[in-house]
C-alpha positions in Angstrom: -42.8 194.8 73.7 -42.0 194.3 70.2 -43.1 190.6 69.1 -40.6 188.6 66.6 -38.4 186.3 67.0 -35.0 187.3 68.6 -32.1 185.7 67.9 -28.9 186.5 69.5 -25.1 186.1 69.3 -23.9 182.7 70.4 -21.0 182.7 72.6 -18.5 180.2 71.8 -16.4 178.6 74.5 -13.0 176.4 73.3 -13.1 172.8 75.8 -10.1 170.7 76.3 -13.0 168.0 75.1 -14.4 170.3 72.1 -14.3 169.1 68.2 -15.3 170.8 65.2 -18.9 169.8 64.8 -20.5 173.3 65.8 -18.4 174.6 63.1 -18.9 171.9 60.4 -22.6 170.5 61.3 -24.5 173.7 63.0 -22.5 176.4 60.5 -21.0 177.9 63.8 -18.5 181.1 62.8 -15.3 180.3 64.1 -11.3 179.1 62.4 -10.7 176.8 65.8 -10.9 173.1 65.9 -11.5 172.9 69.8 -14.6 174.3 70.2 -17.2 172.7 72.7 -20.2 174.8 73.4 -22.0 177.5 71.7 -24.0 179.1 74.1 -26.9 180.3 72.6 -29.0 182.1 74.9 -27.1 182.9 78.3 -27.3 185.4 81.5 -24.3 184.8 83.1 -21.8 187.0 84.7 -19.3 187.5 82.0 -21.3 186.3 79.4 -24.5 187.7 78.3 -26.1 187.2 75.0 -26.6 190.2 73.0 -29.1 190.6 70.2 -28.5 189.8 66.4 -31.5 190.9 64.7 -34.0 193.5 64.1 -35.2 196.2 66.7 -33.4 195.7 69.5 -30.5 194.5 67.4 -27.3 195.0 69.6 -29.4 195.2 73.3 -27.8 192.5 76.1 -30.2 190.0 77.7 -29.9 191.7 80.5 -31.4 195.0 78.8 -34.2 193.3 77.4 -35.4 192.0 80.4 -34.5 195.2 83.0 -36.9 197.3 79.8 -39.9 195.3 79.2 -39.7 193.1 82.4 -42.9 190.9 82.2 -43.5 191.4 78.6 -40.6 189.2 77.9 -40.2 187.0 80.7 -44.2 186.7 82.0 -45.7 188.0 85.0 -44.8 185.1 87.5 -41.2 184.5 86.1 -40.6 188.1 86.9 -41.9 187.3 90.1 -39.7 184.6 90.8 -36.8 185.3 88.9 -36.8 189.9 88.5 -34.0 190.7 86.3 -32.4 187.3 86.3 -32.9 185.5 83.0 -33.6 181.6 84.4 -32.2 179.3 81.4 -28.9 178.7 79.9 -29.3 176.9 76.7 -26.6 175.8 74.9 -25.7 173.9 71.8 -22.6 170.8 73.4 -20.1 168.8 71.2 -18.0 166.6 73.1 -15.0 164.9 70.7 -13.7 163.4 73.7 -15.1 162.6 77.1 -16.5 165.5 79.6 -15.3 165.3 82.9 -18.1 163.0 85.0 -19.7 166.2 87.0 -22.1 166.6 89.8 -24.4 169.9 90.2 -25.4 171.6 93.2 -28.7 172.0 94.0 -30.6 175.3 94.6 -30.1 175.1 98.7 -26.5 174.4 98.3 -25.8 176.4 95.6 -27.3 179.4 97.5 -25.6 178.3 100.4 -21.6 178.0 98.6 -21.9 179.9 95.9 -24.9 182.3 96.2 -26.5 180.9 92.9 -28.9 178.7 91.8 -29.1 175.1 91.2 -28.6 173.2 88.6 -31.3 170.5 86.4 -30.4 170.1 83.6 -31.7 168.5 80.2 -30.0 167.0 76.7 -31.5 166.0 73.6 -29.1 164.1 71.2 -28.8 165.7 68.3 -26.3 163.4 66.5 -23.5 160.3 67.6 -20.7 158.9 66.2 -21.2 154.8 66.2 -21.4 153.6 69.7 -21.3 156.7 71.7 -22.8 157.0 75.2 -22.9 159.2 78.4 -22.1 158.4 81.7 -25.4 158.7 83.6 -25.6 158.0 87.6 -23.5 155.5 89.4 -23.6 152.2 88.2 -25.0 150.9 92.0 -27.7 153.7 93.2 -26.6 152.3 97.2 -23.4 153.3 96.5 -21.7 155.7 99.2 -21.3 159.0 97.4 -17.8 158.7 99.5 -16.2 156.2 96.6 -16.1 159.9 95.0 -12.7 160.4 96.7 -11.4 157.0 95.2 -11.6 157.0 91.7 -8.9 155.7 89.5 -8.7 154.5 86.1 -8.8 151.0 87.1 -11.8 150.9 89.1 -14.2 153.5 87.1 -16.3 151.4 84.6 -17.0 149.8 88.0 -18.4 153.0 89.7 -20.6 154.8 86.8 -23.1 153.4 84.7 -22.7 154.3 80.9 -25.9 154.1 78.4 -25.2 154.5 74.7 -27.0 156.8 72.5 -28.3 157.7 69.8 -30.0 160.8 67.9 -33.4 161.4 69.1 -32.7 160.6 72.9 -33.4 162.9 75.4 -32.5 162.4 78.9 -33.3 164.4 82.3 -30.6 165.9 85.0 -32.0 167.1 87.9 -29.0 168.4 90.3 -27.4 165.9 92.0 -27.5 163.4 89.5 -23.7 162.0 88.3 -23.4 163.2 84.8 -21.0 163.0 81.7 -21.7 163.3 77.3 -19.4 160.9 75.8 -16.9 161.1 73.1 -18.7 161.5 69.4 -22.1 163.2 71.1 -23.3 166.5 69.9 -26.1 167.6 71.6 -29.1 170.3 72.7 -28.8 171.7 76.7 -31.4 173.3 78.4 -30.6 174.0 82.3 -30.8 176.8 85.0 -29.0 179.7 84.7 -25.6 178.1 86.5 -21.9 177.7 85.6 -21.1 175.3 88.5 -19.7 172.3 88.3 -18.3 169.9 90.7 -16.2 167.9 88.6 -15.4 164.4 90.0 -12.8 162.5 87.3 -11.5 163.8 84.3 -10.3 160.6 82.5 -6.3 161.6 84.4 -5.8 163.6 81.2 -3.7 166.9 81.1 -4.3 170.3 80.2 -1.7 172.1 77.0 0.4 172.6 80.2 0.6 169.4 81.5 -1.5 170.1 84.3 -4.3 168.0 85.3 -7.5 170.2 86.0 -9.0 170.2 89.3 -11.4 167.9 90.8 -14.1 168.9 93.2 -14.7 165.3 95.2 -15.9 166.6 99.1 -18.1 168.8 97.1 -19.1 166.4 94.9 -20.0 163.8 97.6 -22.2 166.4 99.6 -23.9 167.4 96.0 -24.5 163.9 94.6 -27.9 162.3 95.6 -29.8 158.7 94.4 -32.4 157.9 92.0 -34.2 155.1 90.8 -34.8 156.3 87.1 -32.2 156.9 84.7 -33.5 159.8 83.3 -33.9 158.9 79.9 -37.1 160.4 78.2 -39.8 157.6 77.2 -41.6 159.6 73.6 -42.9 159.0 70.8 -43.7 161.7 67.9 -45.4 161.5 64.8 -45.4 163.9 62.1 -47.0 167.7 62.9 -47.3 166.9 66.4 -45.3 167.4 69.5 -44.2 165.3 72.2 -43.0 166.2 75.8 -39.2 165.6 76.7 -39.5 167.2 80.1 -41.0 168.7 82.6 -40.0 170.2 85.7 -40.5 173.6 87.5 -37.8 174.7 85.9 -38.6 174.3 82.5 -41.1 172.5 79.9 -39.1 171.2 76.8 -41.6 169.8 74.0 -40.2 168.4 70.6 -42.1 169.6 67.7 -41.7 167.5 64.0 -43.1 169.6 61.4 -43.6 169.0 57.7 -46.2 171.7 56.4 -47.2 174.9 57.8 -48.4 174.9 61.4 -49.8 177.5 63.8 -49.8 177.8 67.4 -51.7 180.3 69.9 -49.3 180.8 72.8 -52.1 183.6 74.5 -52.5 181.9 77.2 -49.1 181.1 78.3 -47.5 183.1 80.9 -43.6 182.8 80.0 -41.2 184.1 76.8 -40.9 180.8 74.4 -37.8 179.7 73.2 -36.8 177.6 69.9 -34.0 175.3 69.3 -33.7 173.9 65.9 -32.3 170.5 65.8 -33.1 169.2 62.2 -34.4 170.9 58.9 -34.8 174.4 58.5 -38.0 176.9 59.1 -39.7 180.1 59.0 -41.3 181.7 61.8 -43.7 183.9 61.8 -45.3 186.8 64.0 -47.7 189.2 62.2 -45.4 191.0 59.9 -42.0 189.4 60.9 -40.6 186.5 60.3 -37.1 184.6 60.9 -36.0 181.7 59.2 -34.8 179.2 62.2 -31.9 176.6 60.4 -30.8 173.6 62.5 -28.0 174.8 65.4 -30.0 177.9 65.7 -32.3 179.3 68.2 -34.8 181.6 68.8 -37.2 183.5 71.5 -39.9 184.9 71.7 -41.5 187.7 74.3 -44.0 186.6 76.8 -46.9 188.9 75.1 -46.8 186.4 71.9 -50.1 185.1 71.0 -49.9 183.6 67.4 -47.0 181.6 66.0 -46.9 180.6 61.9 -44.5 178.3 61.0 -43.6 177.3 57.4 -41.5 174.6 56.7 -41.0 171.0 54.7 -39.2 169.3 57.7 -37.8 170.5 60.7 -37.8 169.4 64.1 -38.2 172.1 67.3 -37.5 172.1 71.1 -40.0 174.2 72.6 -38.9 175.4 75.6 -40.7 177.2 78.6 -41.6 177.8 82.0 -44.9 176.8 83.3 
């Protein structure tokens, strides 16, 4: 397969929670105000990325994949995965609220919906003053049944909200309560999966004056307990990288460049993906480069070995499969 970095067309979905910020902070191409995800590299029914750039300008995902199989994915994500691309990654900004949410888990997703899970990772990018996310439920005994009972006067008793700010990264493994706050704009990195219990949704109303639906029985089957709260402990210092996650889904790394770096990816067996979340940068493979700005992304084919990049300051998630 042809090595250079691929970009592709991001696919930009209007929220009932959406600002402007993908349009005004990461350059986004679009005249609406309600925008809340640019989905930047997806595989899902409906709505799969298609190339931007160079050769294979104008190929789907899906095309890439079913042509050069392990040459783009590696050898044991083929395996596991055939002509499924694993990650969704996403670029969120929340101007209100998200519904609070609950995702299945492989075994139940396979089991209702014939899908896979959903973990799930963010990485804040930027926050108004006093933002947060709504992250588990405030009491980890708690019955998952309160679910069914939620109202606005009893739910700052029910979920437990952390504020944020840029840098933070937090895990989401399915099952795990969930919600971005008002004023966050952030990275997403998860399983290829669009489904979402949603458990409250603030009692607002949709443009019709319809509330949306909630999904509590499923929700309370979905939602499990755990002790951590997710959020990533790092530290970084210049030219380095630091881990944010690591699962068997995926590895996300955050790089901090400020000169030209190289890395030799020849012995890893899976397609490497870039995320730009500060600064700007060029990246190289033999002959071709791509310059990466922040609210872009980028992949790379499984049979890379040797990465350049050439910058003054930018900062990277590095995302793979191990």
């Amino acid at each position: 397969m042809k090595v250079y970095p691929i970009k592709f067309n991001p696919i930009l979905k209007e929220k009932i929670w959406g600002g402007n910020k993908l349009k005004t902070v990461l350059n986004k191409e679009t005249h609406k105000d309600d925008v809340g995800e640019s989905w930047e590299i997806s595989d899902v029914e409906g709505n799969v990325s298609v190339v931007k750039n160079g050769v294979y300008k104008g190929s789907s995902l899906k095309e890439l994949i079913k042509t050069h199989k392990s040459n783009f994915l590696g050898t044991h994500n083929f395996e596991n995965f055939g002509y499924n691309f694993p990650l969704l990654i996403k670029f969120l900004d929340a101007k209100t609220d998200l519904s609070v949410q609950v995702h299945p888990d492989n075994e139940m997703a396979k089991k209702y919906h014939d899908s896979f899970g959903k973990t799930e990772m963010w990485y804040i990018m930027d926050s108004d003053k006093n933002a947060d996310i709504v992250l588990g439920l405030k009491d980890e005994t708690t019955n998952p049944e309160v679910l069914n009972h939620i109202t606005s006067e009893n739910v700052d008793e029910i979920f437990n909200r952390e504020q944020v700010t840029k840098g933070d990264s937090f895990f989401i493994p399915a099952g795990k309560i969930h919600a971005i706050g008002a004023g966050v704009l952030a990275a997403e990195i998860q399983q290829t999966s669009d489904i979402t219990y949603r458990v409250y949704d603030w009692d607002r109303k949709d443009a019709n004056g319809q509330k949306r639906e909630l999904h509590t029985k499923l929700a309370e089957q979905a939602t499990k307990q755990f002790d951590s709260n997710g959020k990533s402990d790092y530290t970084i210092e210049k030219d380095s990288c630091s881990n944010l996650a690591n699962c068997e889904y995926f590895t996300t790394n955050i790089l901090d460049f400020t000169k030209r770096q190289e890395k030799n990816y020849s012995d890893l067996d899976s397609f490497i993906i870039y995320m730009c979340v500060e600064g700007k940068v060029d990246v190289a493979t033999g002959e071709h480069t791509e310059t990466l700005k922040t609210g872009e992304t980028i992949i790379l084919p499984a049979n890379t070995d040797q990465v350049v990049f050439n910058t003054s300051h930018a900062k990277l998630l590095e995302v793979y499969i191990n």
